[in-house]
Backbone bond lengths (Angstrom), bond angles and torsions (degrees), N, CA, C in turn:
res aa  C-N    CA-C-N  psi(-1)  N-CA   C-N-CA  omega(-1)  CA-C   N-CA-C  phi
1 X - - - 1.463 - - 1.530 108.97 -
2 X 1.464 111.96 130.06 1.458 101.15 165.70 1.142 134.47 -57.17
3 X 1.489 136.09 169.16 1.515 134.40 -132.86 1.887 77.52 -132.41
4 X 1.527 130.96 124.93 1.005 119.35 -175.89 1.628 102.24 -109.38
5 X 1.245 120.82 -177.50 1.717 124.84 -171.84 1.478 94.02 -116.25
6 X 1.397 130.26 141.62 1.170 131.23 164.28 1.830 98.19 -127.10
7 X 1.016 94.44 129.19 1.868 93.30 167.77 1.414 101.04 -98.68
8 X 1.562 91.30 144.70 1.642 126.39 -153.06 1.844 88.06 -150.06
9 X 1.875 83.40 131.87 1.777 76.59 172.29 1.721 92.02 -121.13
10 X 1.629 105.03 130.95 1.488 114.63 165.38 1.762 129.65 -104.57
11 X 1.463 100.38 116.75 1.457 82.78 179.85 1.588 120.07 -60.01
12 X 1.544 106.79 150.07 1.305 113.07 158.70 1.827 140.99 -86.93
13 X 1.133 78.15 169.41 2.282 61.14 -165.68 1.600 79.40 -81.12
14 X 1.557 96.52 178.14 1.345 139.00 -149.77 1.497 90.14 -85.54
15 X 1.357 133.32 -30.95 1.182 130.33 175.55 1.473 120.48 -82.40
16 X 1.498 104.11 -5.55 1.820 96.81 -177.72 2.029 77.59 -124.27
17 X 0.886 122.95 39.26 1.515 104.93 162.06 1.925 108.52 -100.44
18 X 1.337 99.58 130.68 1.512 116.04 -178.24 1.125 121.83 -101.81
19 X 1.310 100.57 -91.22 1.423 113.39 179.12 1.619 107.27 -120.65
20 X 1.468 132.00 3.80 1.176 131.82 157.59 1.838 109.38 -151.45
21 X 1.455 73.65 163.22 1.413 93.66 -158.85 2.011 113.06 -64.27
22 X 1.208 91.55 -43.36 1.644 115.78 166.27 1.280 113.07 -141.02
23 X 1.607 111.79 -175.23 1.359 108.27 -150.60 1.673 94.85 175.38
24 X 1.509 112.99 140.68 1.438 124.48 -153.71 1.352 98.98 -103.33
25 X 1.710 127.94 114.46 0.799 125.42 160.18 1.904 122.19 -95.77
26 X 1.575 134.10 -172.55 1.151 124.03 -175.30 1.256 82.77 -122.17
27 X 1.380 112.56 159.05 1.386 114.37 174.28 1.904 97.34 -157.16
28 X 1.347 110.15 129.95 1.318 108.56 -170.01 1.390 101.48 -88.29
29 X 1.312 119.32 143.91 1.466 140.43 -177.17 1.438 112.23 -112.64
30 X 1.407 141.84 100.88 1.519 116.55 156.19 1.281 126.98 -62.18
31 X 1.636 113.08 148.91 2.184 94.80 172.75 1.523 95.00 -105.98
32 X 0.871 107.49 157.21 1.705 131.68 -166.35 1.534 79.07 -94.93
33 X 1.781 76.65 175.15 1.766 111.33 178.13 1.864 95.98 -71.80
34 X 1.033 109.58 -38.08 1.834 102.19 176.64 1.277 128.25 -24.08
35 X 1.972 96.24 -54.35 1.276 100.71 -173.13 1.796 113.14 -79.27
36 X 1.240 102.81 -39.62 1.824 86.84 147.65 1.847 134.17 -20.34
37 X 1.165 80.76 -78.04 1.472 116.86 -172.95 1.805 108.23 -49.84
38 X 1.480 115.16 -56.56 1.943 120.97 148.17 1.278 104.73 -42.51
39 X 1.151 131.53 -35.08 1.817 108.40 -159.49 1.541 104.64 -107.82
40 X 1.338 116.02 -15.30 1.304 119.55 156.91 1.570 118.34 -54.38
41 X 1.462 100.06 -60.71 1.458 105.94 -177.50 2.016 115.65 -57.94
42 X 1.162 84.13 -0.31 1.832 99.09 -160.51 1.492 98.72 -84.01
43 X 1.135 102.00 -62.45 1.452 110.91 171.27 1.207 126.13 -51.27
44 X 1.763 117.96 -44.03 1.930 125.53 170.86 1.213 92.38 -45.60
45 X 1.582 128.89 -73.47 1.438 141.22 -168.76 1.609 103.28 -28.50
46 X 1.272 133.09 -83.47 1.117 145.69 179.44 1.421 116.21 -50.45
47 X 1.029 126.82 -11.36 1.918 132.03 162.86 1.576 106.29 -98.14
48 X 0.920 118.80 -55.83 1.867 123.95 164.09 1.614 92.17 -48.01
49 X 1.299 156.73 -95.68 1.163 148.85 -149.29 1.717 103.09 -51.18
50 X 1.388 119.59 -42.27 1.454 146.03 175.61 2.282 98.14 -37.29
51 X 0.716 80.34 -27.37 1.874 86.92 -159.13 1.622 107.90 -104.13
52 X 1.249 115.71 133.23 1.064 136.96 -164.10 2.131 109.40 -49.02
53 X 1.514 92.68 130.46 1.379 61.88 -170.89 1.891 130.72 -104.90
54 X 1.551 91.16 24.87 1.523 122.27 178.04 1.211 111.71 -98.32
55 X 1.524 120.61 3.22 1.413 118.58 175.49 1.199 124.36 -66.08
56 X 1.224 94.51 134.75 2.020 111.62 -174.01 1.492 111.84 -95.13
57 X 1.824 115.41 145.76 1.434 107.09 -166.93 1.434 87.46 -85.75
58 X 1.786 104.18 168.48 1.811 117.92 -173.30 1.034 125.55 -61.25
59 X 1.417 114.83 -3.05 1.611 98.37 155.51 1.030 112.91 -127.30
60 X 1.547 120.76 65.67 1.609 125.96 149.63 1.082 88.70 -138.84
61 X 1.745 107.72 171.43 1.412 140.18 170.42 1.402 109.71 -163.27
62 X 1.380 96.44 140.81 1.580 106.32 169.68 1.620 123.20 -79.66
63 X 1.313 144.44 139.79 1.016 115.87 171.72 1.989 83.89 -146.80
64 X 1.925 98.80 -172.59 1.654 98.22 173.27 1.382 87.41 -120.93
65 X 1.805 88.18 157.79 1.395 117.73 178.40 1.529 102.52 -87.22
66 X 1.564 100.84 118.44 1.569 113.39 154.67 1.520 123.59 -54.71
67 X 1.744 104.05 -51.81 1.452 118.38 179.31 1.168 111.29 157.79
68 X 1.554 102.38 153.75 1.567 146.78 -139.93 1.789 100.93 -87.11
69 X 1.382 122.45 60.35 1.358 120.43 -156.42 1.550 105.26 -68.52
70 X 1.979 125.97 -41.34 1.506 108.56 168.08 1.612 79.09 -136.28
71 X 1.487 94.48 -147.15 1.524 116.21 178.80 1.503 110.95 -101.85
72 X 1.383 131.90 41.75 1.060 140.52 163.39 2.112 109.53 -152.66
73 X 1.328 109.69 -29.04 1.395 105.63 173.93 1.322 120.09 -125.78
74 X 1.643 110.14 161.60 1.160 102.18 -170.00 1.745 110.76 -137.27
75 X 0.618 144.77 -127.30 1.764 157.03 -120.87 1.418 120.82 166.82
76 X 0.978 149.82 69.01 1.461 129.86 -172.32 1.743 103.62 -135.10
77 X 1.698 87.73 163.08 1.536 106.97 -172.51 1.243 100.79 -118.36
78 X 1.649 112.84 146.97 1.317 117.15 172.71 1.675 114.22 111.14
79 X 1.125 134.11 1.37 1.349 145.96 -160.75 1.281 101.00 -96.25
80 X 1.725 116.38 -50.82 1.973 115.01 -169.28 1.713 83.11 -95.79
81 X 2.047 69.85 177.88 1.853 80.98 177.78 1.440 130.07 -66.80
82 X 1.650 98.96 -8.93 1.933 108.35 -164.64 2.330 71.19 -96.16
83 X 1.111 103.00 156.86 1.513 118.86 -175.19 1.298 102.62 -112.52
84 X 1.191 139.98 5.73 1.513 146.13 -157.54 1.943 93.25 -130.07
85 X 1.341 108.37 -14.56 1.698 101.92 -169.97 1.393 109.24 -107.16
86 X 1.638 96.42 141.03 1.575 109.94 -154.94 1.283 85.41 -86.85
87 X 2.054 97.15 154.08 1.615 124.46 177.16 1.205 91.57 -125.73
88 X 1.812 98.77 137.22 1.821 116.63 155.64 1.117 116.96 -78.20
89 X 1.278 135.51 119.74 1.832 141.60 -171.39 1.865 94.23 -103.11
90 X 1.161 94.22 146.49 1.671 99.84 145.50 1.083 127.64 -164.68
91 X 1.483 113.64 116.63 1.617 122.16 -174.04 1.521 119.16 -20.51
92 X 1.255 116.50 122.50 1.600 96.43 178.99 1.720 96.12 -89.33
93 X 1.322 97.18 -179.48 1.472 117.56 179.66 1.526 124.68 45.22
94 X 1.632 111.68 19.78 1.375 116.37 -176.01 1.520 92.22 -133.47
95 X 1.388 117.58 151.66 1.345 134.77 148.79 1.578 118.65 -120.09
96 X 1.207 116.59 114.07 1.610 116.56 -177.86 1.443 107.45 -99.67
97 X 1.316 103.37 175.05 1.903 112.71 -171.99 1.610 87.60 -64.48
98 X 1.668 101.71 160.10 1.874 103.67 179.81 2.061 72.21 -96.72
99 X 1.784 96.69 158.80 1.648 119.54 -163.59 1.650 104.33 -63.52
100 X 2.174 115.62 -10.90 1.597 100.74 177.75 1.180 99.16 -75.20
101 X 1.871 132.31 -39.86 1.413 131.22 -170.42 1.631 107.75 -33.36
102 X 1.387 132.42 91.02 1.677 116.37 -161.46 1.768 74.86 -111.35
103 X 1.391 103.76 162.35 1.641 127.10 -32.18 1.465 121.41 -74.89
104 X 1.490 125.15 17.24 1.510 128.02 163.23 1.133 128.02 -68.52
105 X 1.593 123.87 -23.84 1.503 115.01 -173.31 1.548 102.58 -81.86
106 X 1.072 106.79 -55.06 1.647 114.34 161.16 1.357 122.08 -18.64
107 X 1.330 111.10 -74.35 1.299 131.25 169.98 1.411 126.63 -37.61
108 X 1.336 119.93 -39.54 1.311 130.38 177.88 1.729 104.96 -83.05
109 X 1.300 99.08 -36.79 1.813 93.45 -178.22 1.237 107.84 -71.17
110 X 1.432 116.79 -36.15 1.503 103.04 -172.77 1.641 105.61 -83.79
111 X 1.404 131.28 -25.84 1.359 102.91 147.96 1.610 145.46 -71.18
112 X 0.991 110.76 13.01 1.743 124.13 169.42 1.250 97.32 -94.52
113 X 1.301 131.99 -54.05 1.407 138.22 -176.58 1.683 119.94 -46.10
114 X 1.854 95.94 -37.09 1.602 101.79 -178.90 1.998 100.22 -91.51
115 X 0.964 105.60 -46.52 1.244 108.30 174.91 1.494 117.75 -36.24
116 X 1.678 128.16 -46.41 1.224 135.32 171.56 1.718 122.03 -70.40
117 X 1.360 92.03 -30.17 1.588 105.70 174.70 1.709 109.68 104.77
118 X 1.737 116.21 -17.61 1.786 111.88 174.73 1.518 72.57 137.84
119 X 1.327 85.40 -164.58 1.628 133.98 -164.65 1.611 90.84 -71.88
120 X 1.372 102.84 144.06 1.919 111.61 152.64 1.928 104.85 52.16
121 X 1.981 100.51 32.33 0.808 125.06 174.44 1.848 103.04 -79.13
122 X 1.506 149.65 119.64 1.760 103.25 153.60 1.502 110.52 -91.78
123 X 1.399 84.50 -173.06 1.984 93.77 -165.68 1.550 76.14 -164.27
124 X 1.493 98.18 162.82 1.518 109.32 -176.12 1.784 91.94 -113.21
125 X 1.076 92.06 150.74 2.089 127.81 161.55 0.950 119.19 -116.53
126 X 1.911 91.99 119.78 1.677 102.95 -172.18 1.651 91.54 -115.42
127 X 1.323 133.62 151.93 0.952 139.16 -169.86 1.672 116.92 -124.62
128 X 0.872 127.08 142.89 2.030 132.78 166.53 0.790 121.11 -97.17
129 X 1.169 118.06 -159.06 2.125 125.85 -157.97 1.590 85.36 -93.87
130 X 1.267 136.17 27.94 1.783 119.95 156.82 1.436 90.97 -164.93
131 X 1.934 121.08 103.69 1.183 136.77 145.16 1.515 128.98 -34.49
132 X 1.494 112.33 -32.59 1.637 104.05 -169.18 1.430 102.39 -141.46
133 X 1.084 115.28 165.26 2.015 119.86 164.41 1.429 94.53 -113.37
134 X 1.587 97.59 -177.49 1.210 114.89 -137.82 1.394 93.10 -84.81
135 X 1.413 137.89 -11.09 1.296 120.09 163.89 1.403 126.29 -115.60
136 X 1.733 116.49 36.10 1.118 133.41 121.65 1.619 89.35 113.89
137 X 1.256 118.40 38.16 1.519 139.43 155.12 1.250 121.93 -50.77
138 X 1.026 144.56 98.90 1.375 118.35 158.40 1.590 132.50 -56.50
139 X 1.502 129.93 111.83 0.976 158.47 -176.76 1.965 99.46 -64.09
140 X 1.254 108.78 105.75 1.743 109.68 162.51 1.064 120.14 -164.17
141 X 1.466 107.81 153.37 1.703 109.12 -177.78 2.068 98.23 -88.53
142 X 1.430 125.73 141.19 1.306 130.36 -165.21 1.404 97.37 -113.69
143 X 1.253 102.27 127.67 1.177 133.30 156.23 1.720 149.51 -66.48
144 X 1.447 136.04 64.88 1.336 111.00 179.68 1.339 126.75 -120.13
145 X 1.791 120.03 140.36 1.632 103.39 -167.85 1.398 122.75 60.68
146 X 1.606 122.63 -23.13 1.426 125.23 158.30 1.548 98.95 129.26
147 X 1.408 97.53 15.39 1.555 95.60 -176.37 1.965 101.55 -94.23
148 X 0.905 112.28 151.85 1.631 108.31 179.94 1.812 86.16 -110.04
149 X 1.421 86.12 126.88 1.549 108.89 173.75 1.595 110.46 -79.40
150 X 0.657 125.92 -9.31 1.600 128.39 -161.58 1.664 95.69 -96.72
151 X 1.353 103.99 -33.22 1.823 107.88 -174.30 1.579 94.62 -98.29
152 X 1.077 138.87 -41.41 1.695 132.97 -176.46 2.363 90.58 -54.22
153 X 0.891 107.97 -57.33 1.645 101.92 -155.14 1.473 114.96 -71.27
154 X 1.594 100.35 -13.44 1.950 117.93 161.64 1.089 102.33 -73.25
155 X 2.008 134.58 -50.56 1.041 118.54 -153.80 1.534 104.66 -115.07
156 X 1.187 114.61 54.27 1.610 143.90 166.00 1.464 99.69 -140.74
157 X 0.747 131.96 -13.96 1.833 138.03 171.23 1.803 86.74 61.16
158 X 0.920 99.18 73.10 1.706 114.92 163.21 1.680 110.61 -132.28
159 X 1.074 116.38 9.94 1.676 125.09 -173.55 1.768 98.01 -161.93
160 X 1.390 102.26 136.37 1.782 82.02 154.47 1.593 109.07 -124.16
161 X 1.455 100.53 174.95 1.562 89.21 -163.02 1.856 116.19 -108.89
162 X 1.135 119.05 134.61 1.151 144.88 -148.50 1.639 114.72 -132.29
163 X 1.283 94.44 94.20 1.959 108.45 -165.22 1.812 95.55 -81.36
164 X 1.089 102.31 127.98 1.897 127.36 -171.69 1.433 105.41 -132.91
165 X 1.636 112.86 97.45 1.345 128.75 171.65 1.682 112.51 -70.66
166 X 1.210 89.30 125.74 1.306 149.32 61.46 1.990 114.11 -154.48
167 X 1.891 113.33 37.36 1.038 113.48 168.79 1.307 101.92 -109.08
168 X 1.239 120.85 121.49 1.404 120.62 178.98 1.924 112.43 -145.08
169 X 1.444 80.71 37.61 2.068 75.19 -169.46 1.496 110.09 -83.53
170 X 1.557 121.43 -21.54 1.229 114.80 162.13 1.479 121.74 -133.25
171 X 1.561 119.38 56.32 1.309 135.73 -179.89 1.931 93.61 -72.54
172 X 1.110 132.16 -62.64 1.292 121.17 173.82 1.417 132.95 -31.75
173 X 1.741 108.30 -44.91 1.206 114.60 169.64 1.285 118.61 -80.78
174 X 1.399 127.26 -20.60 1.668 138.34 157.49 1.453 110.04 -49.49
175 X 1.646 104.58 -49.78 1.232 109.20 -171.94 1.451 118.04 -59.03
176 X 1.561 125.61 -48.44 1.022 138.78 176.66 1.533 121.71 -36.37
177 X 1.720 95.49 -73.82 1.179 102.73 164.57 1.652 133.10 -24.85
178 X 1.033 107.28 -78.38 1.996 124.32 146.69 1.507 85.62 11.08
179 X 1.548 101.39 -97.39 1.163 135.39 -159.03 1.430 113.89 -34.20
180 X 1.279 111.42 -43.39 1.580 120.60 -175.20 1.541 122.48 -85.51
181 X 1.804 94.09 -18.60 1.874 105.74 -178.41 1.434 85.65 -83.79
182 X 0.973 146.23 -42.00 1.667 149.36 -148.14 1.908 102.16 -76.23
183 X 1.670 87.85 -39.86 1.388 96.42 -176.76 1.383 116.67 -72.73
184 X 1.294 120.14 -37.67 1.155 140.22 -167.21 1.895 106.65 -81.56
185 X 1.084 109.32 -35.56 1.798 132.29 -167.62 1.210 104.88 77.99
186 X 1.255 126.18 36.74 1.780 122.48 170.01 1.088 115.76 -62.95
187 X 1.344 92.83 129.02 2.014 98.64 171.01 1.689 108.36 52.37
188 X 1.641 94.10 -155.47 1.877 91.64 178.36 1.686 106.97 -24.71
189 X 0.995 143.66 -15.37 1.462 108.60 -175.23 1.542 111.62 -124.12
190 X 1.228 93.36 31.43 1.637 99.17 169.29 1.317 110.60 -81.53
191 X 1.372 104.39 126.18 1.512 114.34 -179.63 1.123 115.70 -86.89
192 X 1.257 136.56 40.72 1.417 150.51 172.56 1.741 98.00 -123.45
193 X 1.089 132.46 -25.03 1.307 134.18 -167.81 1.821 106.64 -168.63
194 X 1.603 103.93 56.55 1.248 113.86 167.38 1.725 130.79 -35.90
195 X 1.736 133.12 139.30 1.312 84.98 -172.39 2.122 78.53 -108.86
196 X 1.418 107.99 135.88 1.451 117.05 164.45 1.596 138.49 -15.02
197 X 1.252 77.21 -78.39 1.637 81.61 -166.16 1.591 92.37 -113.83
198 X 1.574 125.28 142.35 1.589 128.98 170.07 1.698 102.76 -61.88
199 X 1.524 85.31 170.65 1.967 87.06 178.36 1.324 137.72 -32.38
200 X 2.004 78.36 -58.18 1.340 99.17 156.48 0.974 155.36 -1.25
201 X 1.279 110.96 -99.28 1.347 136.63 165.96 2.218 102.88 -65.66
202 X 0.809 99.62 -22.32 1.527 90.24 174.27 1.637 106.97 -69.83
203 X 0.986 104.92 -56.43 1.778 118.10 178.27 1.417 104.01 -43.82
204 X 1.464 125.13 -31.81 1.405 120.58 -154.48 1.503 98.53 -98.55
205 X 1.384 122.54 -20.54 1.496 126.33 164.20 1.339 110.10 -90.23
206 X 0.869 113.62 -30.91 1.741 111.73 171.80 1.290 124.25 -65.46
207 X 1.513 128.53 -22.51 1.440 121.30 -144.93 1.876 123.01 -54.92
């Protein structure tokens, strides 16, 4: 690396003063790898500040809710490239009452409904190792304010929770939940007003 000149003024002692008081000498300086090494970091700094700072990692997206169709699916805008075209959502890892189960199917929609806040609500979609079901659903865990909706409607026992391989990133915290509505007798598992048969099996006598 070349050897650069910085002018530096040094006083002189009292015995070499002449005709001025000080006097500019050159004195060669090398710059180290440091100063590299600062202006590297200078630049990261300024591209990191450069970048949006609401950015979501790749498997979420924000979009708005059209509407609150039960207590497990939903409606939303913003997913394709046209912004006006409706998306089918469906909670992963929850199964809620289907809307004849009265008064549970009900019950669960109108708490998803308050939970989101209404219509032209957004909420973020976080997604797992399988985006869609087999009739072309979109599969996500929902997001609002930082609350995960998918665990609030287990642990109100308005959904119960139902682990579907190969999404399993928050079956523990699904699980929990369960555990605590069951404990508690929330909703379906109030033993004052049990609800019978799971979705499930309701759907399968119902069809």
């Amino acid at each position: 690396m070349r050897n650069k000149q910085f002018k530096i003024t040094v006083p002189l002692l009292k015995s070499q003063r002449r005709a001025a008081a000080t006097k500019e000498v050159l004195i060669p300086v090398r710059l180290g790898d440091w100063v590299r090494k600062i202006a590297i970091l200078a630049c990261l700094l300024l591209l990191v500040s450069c970048q949006g700072k609401n950015q979501l990692p790749n498997n979420q997206t924000e979009v708005k809710v059209a509407r609150v169709v039960s207590g497990q699916s939903l409606e939303v805008l913003g997913m394709a490239e046209q912004p006006n075209l409706i998306s089918q959502v469906r909670l992963v890892g929850i199964d809620a009452p289907d809307l004849r189960q009265r008064p549970w199917g009900e019950e669960a929609k109108e708490q998803l409904e308050n939970l989101i806040g209404g219509a032209e609500q957004s909420v973020t979609l976080e997604f797992d190792l399988e985006a869609k079901d087999k009739i072309g659903r979109t599969l996500a865990y929902v997001w609002k304010n930082k609350v995960l909706l998918n665990e609030e409607l287990v642990k109100q026992g308005n959904a119960m929770f139902i682990g579907r391989s190969p999404n399993h990133k928050y079956d523990q915290r699904l699980e929990r939940a369960q555990q605590w509505a069951r404990l508690m007798g929330q909703g379906i598992w109030n033993p004052e007003k049990p609800m019978r048969l799971t979705p499930a099996e309701f759907r399968r006598q119902n069809l």
